[in-house]
C-alpha positions as a printed NumPy array, in Angstrom:
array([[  0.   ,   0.   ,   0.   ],
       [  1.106,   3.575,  -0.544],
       [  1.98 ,   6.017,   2.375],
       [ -0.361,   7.248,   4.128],
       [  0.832,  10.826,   4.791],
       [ -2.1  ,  12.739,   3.504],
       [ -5.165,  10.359,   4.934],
       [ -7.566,  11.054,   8.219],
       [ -6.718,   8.798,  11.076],
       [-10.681,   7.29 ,  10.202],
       [ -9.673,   6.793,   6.678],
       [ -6.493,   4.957,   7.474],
       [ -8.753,   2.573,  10.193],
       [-11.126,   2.445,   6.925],
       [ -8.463,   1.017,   5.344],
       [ -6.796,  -1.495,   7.59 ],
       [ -9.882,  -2.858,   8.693],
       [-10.242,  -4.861,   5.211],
       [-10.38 ,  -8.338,   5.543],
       [ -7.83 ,  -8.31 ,   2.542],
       [ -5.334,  -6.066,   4.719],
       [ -3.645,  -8.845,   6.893],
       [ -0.22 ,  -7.147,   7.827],
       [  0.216,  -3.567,   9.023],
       [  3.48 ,  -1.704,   8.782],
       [  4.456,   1.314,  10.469],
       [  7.58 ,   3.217,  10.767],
       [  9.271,   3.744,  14.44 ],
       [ 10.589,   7.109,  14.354],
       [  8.332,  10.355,  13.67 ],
       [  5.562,   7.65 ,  13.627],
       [  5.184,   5.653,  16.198],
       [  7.93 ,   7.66 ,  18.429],
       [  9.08 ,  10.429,  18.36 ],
       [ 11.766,  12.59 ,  19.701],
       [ 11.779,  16.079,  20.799],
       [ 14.183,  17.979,  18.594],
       [ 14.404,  19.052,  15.028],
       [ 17.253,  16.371,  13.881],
       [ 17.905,  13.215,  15.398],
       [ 21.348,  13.617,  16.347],
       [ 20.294,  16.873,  17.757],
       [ 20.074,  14.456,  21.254],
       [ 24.146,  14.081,  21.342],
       [ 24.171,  17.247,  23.058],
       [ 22.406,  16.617,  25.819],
       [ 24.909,  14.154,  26.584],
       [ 27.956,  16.665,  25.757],
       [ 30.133,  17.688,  28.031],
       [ 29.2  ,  14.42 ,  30.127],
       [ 31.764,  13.628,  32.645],
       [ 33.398,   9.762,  33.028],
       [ 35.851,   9.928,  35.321],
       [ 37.886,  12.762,  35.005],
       [ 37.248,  14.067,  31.594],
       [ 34.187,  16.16 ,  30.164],
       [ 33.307,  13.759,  26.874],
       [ 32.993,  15.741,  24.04 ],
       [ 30.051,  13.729,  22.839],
       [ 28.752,  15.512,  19.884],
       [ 32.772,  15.591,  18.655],
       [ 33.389,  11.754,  19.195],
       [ 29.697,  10.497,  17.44 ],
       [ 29.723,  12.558,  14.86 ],
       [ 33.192,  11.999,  13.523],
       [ 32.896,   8.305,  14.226],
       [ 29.798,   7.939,  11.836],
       [ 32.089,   9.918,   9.035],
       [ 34.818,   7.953,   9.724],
       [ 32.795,   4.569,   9.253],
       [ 30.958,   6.505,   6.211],
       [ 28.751,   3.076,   6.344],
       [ 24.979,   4.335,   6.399],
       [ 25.035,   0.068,   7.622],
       [ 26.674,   0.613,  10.97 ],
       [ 25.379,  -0.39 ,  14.26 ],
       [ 25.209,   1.907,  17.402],
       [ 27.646,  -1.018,  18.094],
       [ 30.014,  -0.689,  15.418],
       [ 30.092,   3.116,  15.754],
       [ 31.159,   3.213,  19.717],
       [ 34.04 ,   0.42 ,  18.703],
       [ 34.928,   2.702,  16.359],
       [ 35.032,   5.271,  18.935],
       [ 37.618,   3.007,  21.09 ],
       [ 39.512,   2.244,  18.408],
       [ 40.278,   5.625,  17.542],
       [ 40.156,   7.305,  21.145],
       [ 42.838,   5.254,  23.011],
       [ 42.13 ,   7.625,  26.428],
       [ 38.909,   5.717,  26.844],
       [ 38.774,   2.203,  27.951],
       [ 36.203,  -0.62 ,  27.08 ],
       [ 34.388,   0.463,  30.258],
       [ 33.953,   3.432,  29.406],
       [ 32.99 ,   2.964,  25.839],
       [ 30.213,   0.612,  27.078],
       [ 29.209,   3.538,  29.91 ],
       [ 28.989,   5.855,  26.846],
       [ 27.02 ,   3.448,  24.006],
       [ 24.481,   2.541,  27.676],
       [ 24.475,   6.374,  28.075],
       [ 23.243,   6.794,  24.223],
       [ 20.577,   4.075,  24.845],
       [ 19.53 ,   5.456,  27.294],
       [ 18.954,   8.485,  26.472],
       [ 16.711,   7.51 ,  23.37 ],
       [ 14.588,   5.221,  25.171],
       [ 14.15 ,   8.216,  27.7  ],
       [ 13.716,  10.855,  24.765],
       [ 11.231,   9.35 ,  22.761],
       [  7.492,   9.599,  23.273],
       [  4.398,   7.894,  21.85 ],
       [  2.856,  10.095,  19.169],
       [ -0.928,   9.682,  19.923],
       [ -2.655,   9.967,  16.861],
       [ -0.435,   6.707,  15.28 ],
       [ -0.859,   4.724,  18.961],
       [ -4.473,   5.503,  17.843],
       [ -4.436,   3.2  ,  14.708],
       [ -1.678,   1.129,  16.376],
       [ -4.439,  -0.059,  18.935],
       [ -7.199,  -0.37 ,  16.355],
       [ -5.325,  -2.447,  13.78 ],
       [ -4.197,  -4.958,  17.291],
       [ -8.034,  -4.987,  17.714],
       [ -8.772,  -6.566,  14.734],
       [ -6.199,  -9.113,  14.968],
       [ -3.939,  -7.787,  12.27 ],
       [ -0.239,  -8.464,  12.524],
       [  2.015,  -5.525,  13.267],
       [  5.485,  -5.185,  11.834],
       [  8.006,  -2.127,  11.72 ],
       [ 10.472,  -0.342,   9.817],
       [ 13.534,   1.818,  10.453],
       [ 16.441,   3.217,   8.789],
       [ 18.722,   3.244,  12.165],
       [ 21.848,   1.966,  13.996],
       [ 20.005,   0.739,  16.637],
       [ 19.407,  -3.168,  16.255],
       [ 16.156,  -4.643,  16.398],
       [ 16.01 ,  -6.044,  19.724],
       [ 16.865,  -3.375,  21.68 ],
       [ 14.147,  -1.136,  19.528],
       [ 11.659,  -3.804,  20.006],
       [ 12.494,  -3.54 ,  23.71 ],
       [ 11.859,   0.297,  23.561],
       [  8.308,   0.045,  21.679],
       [  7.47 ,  -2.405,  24.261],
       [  7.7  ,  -0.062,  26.836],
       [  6.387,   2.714,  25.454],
       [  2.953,   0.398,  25.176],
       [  3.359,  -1.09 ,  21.373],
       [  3.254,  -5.193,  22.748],
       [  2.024,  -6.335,  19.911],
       [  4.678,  -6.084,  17.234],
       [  5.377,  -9.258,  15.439],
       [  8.652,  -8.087,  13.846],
       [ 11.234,  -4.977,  13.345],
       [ 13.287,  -4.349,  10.578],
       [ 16.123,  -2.293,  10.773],
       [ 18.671,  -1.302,   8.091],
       [ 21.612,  -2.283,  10.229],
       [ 20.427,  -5.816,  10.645],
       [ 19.136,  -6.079,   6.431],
       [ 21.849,  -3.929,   4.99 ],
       [ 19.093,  -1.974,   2.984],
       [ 17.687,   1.217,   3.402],
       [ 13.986,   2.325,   3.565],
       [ 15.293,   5.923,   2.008],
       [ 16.429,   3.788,  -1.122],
       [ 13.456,   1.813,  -1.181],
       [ 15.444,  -1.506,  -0.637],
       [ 14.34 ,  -2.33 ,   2.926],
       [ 10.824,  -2.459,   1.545],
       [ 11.618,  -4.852,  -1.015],
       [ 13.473,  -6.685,   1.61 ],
       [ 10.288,  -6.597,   4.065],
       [  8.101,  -7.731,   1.508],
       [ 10.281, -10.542,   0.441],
       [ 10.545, -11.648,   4.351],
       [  6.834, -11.46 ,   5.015],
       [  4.699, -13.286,   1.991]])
């Protein structure tokens, strides 16, 4: 089915309610979550200047240059921080793993359900219909799944992320790979 950008919230519950409609997709971020800033890396800074040990972490510095040193729109959150250890000898594996928890953290505190979507969310669970999701992110698919659950979304079959499939929804791959997984 085509986005639904420009439909009613009734109109989209028109929609899914269609005994041909067995599978409902949403995307996490701006969708079902969302996060309270204009850009999503707009976050790192609330976590700048945070303090392990005896240093002030330069967060926004050390994240941002380690996703344009990996220049791999494939990493993980995972891959990124042990690219931050490989390239930042004054922090050790503890702290790395303080700092990648920190991140996590942070998101999972950050985002918020967006009401209108939770809306449909619950509707389309009502009528039995399986729930997957989408995501172009570094985070992996557990630990989003993990965050959706507490934020009240229980009933999601499957997520997706581009990290895990090594295709992007903004290239239209990840679809194609989503609709290969689930007929």
């Amino acid at each position: 089915m085509n986005r639904a950008e420009n439909l009613s919230i009734n109109e989209i519950k028109n929609i899914i309610s269609s005994d041909e409609v067995k599978i409902i997709s949403f995307d996490i971020f701006d969708t079902l979550l969302v996060r309270p800033s204009v850009k999503p890396k707009d976050i790192f800074y609330l976590l700048n200047g945070v303090q392990i040990g005896n240093q002030n972490i330069d967060f926004v510095k050390l994240r941002m240059n380690a996703e344009e040193a990996l220049n791999d729109s494939y990493a993980t959150i995972e891959q990124i921080w042990d690219s931050i250890g490989e390239n930042n000898k004054d922090l050790s594996n503890e702290n790395i793993k303080l700092l990648l928890h920190k991140e996590l953290e942070l998101e999972k505190q950050m985002l918020t359900v967006r009401s209108d979507i939770y809306e449909v969310y619950k509707y389309a669970v009502s009528l039995g219909k399986e729930i997957i999701v989408t995501s172009d992110m570094y985070i992996p698919s557990n630990i989003l799944k993990d965050i959706l659950t507490s934020k009240g979304y229980n009933n999601i079959k499957r997520v997706y992320v581009s990290c895990e499939a090594r295709r992007r929804k903004d290239e239209g791959k990840l679809f194609e790979y989503v609709i290969e997984k689930e007929r």
